[in-house]
C-alpha positions in Angstrom: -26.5 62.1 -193.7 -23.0 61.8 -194.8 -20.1 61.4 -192.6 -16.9 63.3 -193.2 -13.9 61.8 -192.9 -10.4 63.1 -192.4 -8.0 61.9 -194.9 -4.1 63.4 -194.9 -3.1 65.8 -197.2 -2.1 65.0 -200.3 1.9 65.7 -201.0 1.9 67.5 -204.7 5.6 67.8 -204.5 8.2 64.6 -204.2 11.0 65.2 -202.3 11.8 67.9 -200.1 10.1 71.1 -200.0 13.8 73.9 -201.2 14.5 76.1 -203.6 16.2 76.0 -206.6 19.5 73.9 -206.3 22.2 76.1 -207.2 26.0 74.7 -207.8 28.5 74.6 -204.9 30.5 76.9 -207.0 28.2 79.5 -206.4 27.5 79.0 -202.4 31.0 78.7 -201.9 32.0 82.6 -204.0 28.7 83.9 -202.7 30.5 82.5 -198.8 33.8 84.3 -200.0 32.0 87.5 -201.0 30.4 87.8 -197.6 33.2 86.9 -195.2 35.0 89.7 -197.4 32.3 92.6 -196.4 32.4 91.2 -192.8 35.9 91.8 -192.8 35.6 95.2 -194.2 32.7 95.4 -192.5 34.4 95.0 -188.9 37.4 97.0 -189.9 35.4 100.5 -190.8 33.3 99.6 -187.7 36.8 99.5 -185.1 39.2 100.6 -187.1 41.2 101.0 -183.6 41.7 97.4 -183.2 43.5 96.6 -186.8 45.0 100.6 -187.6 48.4 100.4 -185.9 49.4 104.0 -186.0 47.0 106.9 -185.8 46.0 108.6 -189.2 46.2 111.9 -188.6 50.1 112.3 -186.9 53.3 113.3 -189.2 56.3 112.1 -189.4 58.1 113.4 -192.4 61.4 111.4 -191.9 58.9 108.7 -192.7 57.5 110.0 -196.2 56.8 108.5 -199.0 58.2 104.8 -197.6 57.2 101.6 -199.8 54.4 98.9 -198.4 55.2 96.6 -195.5 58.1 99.2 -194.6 59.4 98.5 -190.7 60.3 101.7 -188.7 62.8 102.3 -186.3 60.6 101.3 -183.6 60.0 97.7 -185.0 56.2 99.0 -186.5 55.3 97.9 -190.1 53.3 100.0 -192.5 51.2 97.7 -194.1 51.0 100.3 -197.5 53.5 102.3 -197.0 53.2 106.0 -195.9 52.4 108.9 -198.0 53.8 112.5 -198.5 53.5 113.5 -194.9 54.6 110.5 -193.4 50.9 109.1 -192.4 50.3 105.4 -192.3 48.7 104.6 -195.2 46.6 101.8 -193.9 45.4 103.4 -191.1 44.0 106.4 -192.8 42.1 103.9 -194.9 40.4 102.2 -192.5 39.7 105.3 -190.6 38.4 107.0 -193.8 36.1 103.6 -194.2 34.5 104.0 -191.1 33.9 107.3 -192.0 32.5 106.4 -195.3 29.9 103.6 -193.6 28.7 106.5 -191.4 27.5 108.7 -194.3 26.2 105.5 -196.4 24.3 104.3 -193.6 23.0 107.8 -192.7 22.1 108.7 -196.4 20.1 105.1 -196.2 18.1 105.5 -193.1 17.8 109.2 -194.1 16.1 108.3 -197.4 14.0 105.7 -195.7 12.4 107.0 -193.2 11.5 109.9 -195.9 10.1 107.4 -198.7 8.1 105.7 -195.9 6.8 109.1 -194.4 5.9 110.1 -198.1 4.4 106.4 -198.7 1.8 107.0 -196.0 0.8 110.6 -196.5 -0.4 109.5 -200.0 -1.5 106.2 -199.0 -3.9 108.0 -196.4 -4.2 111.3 -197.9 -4.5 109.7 -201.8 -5.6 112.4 -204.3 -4.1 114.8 -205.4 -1.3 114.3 -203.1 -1.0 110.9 -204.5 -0.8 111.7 -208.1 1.8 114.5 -207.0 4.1 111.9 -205.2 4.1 109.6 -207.6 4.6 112.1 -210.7 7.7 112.7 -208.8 8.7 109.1 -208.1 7.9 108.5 -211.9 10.2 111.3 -212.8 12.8 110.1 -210.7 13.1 106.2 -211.4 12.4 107.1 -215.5 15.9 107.2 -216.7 17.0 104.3 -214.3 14.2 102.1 -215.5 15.1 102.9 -219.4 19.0 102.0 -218.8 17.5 98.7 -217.1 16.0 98.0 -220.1 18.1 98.7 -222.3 20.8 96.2 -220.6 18.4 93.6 -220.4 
């Protein structure tokens, strides 16, 4: 009869258990990069808490004025006004928001459909399957040569 015995695991790896180590350099531009998007982020998301002036109102004594310009009523345009008087910087960050809204739709659109057409030929498989991914073949072909090329 043998009697087991539990012994600890053996550690195959010294140290901690991370990945890679990667230079400061590169945590502190990838910390830069991201605090950048936030900001951009945040702006296109309320554009009416940093867009002093709305974007859409004219004021052609006010056209064509050079950046950080102060009114008559003490307001600064950040980038100047264009050639009907508009604030430059608001129409920006208005026109951001309403670029995020179309990304983001465009991105949960094409989702939802790639997952939709995942599963039909996942269940369905066949000739559905061979259909679907002719398709997504024909699609990611061109994109897959330029990766390779570049590599």
């Amino acid at each position: 009869m043998a009697i087991l015995t539990q012994e600890q695991p053996r550690v195959l790896a010294r140290g901690k258990l991370s990945l890679r180590r990667r230079p400061v350099v590169g945590k502190v531009a990838f910390l830069i990069a991201a605090a950048i998007m936030l900001l951009v982020a945040f702006c296109a998301i309320w554009p009416q808490s940093v867009a002093p002036y709305n974007p859409t109102v004219n004021s052609l004594s006010l056209r064509h004025k050079p950046p950080g310009f102060v009114d008559a009523n003490g307001g600064v345009h950040l980038l100047g006004t264009d050639h009907m008087g508009r604030d430059v910087w608001s129409r920006l960050v208005w026109g951001a928001r309403a670029s995020m809204l179309v990304g983001c739709l465009g991105l949960l659109l094409g989702g939802v459909v790639g997952v939709c057409i995942g599963m039909a030929s996942g269940y369905l498989g066949g000739w559905f399957d061979r259909i679907a991914m002719g398709c997504n073949r024909c699609y990611l072909k061109p994109l897959i040569k330029v990766f390779l090329y570049y590599q």
